[in-house]
N, C-alpha and C positions, 0 to 999 in steps of 0.2 A: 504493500500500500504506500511506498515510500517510494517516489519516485527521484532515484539515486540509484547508479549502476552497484556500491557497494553494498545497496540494503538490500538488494537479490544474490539468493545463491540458485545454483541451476546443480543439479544431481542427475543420477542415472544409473540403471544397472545393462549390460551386455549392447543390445542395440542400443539403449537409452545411456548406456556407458558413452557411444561411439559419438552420439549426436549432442551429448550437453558437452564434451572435450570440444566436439568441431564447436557450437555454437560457442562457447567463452573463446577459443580462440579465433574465431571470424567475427567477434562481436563484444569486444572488449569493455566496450562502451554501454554496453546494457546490461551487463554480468560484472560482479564483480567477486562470485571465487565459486570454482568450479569444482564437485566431487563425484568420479567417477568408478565403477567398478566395473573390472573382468569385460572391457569395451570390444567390442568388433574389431575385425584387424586393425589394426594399426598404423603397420608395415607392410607395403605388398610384397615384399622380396620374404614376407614372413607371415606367408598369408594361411591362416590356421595351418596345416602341417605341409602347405605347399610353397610355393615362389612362383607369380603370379608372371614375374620379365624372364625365368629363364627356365621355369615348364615348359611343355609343348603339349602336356594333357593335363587337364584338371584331376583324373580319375588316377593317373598309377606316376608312381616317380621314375628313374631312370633305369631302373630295373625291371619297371614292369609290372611292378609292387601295388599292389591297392593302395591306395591312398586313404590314413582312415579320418573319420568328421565329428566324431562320438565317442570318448572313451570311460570308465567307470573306473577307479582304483579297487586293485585287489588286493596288496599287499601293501607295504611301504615303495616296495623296488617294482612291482608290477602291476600295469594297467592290464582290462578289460578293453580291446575295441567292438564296442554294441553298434557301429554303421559307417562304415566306408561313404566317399562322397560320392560314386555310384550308384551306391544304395540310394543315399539323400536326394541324389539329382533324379533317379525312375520314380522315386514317390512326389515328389515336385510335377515330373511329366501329367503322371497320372490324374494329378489333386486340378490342373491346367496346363493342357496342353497349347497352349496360344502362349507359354511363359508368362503365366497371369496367376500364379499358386496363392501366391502373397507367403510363401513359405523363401525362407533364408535367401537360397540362392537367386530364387527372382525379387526378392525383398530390395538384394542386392542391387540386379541390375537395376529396378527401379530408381534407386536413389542415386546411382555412379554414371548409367547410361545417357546418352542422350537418345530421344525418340528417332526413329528408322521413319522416311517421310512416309513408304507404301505399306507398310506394318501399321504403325502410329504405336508401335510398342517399343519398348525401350532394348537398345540394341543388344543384341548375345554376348555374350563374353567371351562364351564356347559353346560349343556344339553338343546339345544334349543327351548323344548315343552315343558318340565318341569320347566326349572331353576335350575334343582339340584345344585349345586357348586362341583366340584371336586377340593377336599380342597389336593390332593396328588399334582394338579398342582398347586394353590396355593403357596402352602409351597417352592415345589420345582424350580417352576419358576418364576410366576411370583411378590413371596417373595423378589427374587432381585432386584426388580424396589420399591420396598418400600422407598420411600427418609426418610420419618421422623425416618422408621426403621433403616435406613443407618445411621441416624446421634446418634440413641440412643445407636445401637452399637458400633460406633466409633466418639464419640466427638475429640477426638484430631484430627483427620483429616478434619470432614467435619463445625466444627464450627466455625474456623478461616476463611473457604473459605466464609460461610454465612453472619457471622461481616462483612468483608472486601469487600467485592466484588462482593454482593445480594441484589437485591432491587426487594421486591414482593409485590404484590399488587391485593387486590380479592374483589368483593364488597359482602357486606353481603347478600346479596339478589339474590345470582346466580343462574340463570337460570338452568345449571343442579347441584345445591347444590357443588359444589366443592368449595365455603368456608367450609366447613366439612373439608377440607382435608387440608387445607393451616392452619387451625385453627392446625390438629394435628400436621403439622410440626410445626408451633407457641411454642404449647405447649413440644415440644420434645426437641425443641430449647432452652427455656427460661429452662427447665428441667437437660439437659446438663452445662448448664453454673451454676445454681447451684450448679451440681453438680464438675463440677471442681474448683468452688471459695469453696466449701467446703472442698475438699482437699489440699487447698494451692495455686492451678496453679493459674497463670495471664490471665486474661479473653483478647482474643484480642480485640481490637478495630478499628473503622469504619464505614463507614455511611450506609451499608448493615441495612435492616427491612424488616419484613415483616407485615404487614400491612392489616384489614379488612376494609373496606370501607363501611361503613353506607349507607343506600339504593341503590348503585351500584350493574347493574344484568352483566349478562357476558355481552351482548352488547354494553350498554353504559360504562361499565369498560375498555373495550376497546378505547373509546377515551379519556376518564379521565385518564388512563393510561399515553397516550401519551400526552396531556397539560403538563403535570406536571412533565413527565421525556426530554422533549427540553432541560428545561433549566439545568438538572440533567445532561443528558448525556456532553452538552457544557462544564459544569460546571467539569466533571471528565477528559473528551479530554484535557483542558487549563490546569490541574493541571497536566498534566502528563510530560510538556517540552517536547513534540514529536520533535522540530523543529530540 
């Protein structure tokens, strides 16, 4: 009710992880601190258990290998995989065959693609029987939802917004592997700030991290998430003198 970008916080869990990250960092000005959990890829080169520039199938790796989309802990050291993206992508076919499921992978193209003019559907990524990758769309589109890409090519924009006003949170054990992706933005992170204390700049600072969380799978990260951002989010509202 405060209309001040710091009297709003914006949260999210998995998809809703992916799109209040995007929206605080494309919209600085209307947010003022952002808490996300266990988000949607991240990184495309670290895209749930694949690499979206130097695959050539979404379905198997370079061996041939299934590629899985789903997994359950069974031990400390072993996972369960309960569905390949094979799997994921025939039951998508079936639920909408026009790539209209509204399930993950067309969830996907929906929001990365751009509309195809004689379709009016949003363009493939890859080929539904195959897995082929159509890396022209890739590149061309949905290259611009790449966050950790976003922050490698422009530190000075997007690594103040992360110090300052990011608090991310994935456990290591996610259910569809998107610690892969939170890892690459980590890593693009900690890479950038390198590299601008090695040219002299002043690193900002802030209580923004992002953070792996040791045996946490997307489900239970979801409520370990929220324990431990109450008193996080209270804690930034009371510093902010809204009154």
């Amino acid at each position: 009710m405060i209309s001040r970008a710091d009297a709003r916080i914006i949260t999210g869990h998995s998809s809703g992880g992916w799109s209040s990250l995007w929206l605080q960092l494309t919209h600085p000005e209307t947010f003022g601190a952002c808490f996300s959990s266990s988000p949607d890829p991240l990184d495309f080169s670290k895209f749930q258990a694949g690499d979206l520039y130097a695959d050539t199938s979404i379905f198997t790796d370079s061996d041939g290998k299934e590629r899985p989309s789903y997994r359950v802990p069974l031990t400390k050291q072993f996972d369960k995989v309960r569905m390949t993206v094979r799997d994921e992508v025939a039951m998508e076919r079936v639920l909408g065959p026009a790539r209209n499921s509204g399930e993950q992978w067309d969830a996907w193209s929906a929001m990365w693609s751009t509309l195809d003019p004689v379709t009016k559907l949003p363009r493939p990524m890859f080929e539904t029987v195959t897995g082929t990758i159509d890396h022209g769309v890739v590149r061309n589109e949905w290259a611009r939802y790449d966050i950790a890409a976003l922050v490698r090519a422009d530190p000075t924009r997007y690594v103040p917004i992360l110090r300052e006003r990011v608090r991310l949170l994935c456990g290591a054990r996610d259910s569809y592997f998107l610690d892969r992706g939170v890892q690459g933005l980590k890593d693009a992170l900690q890479a950038a700030m390198a590299s601008m204390q090695s040219t002299g700049q002043m690193l900002p600072s802030g209580p923004g991290y992002v953070e792996i969380v040791p045996e946490e799978t997307h489900d239970t990260m979801g409520t370990a998430s929220r324990l431990r951002w109450n008193a996080e989010m209270r804690e930034y509202l009371n510093s902010r003198k809204l009154d």
